[in-house]
C-alpha positions as a Markdown table, in Angstrom:
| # | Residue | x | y | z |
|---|---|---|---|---|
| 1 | Unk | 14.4 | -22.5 | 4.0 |
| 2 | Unk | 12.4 | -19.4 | 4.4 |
| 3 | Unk | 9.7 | -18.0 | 7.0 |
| 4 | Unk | 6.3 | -19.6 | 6.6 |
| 5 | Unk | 3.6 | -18.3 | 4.4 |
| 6 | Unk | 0.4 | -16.6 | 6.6 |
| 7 | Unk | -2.4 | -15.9 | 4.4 |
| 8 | Unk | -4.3 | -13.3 | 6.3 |
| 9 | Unk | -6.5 | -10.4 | 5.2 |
| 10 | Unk | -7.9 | -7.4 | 7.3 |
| 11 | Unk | -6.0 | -5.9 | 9.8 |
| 12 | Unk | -3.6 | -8.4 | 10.3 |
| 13 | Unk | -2.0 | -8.5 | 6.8 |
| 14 | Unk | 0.4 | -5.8 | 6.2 |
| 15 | Unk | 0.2 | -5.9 | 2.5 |
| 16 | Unk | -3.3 | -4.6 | 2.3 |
| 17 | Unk | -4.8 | -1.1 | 3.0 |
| 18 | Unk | -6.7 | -1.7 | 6.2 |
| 19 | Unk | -3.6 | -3.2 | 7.7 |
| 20 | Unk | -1.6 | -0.6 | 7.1 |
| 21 | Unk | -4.2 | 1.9 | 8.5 |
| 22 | Unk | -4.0 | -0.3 | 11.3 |
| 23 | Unk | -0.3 | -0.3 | 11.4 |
| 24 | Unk | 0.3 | 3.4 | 10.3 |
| 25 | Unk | 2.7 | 2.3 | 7.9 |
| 26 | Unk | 2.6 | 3.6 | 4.1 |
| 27 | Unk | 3.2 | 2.2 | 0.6 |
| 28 | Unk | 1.8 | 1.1 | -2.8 |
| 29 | Unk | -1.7 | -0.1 | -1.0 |
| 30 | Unk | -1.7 | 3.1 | 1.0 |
| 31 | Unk | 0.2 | 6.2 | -0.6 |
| 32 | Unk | 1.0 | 8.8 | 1.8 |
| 33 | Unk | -0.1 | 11.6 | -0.5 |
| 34 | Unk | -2.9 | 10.3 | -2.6 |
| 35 | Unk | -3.1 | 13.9 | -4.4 |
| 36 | Unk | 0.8 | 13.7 | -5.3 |
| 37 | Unk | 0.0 | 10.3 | -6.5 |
| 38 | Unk | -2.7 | 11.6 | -9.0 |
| 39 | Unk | -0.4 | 13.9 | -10.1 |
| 40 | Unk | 2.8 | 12.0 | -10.6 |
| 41 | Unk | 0.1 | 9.3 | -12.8 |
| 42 | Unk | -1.2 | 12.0 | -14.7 |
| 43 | Unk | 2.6 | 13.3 | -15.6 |
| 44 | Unk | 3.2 | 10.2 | -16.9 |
| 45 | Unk | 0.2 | 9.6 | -18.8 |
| 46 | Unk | 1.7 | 12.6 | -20.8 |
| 47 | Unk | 4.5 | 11.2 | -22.0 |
């Protein structure tokens, strides 16, 4: 059996944008270098 399903949004939910702003985590919501991200998409668009 796994953990229990919370569906939360805002702060709260650490899947989202504000919550990790709220967290100061970083990932897909939230890159840590938004510039290196345009870059790295526009490498690939490229290809």
């Amino acid at each position: 059996m796994g953990e229990p399903e919370l569906f939360l949004m805002g702060k709260g939910d650490y899947r989202t944008r504000r919550g990790k702003i709220y967290q100061g985590s970083f990932g897909k919501s939230r890159p840590k270098d938004p510039a290196k991200r345009k870059k790295k998409a526009a490498k690939a668009a490229k290809r």
